[in-house]
C-alpha positions, -999 to +999 in steps of 0.1 A: -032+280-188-020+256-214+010+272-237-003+257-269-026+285-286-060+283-294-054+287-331-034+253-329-059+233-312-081+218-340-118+220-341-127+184-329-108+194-298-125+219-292-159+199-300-147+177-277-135+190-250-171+211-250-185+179-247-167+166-221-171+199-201-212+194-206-212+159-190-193+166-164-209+204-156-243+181-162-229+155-136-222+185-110-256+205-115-271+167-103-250+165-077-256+201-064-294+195-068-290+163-045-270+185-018-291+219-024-307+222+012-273+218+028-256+244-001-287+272+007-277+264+046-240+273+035-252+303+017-273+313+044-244+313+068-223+334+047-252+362+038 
């Protein structure tokens, strides 16, 4: 974890960094969804 507090990290940060974390968390739900039949296979070999 980073040492600086969340008190002393200013909004925008935080605004931004949100953002950030939605493009890139929107970027890994497409790729999932282009590799789902192989992921279920995974999951399927695990359960």
């Amino acid at each position: 974890m980073l040492p600086v507090s969340a008190r002393a990290v200013p909004v925008r940060s935080w605004f931004a960094a949100l953002f950030a974390a939605t493009i890139v968390g929107h970027r890994v739900a497409i790729w999932l969804v282009d590799r789902l039949p192989f992921v279920t296979s995974l999951y399927r070999l695990r359960g």
